[in-house]
C-alpha positions, 0 to 999 in steps of 0.5 A: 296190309299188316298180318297179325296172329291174333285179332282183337276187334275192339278197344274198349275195356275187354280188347284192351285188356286182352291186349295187356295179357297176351303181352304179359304170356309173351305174345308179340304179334297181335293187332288191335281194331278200334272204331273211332278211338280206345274206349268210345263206347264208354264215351256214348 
């Protein structure tokens, strides 16, 4: 199992986003969950 720092529960815009900062601040090591695939809560 993969131990991450930061959590990000959700691939919709928001966690995306989160994800595109905390690369642009320099944080490596940080995990992204997503249900089925990015953005299907869109797709309903």
């Amino acid at each position: 199992m993969r131990k991450a720092d930061i959590i990000i529960v959700g691939a919709g815009a928001i966690g995306v986003g989160m994800g595109v900062l905390l690369q642009k601040i320099g944080c490596k090591d940080f995990v992204i969950l997503e249900r089925k695939e990015v953005g299907a809560s869109f797709m309903r």
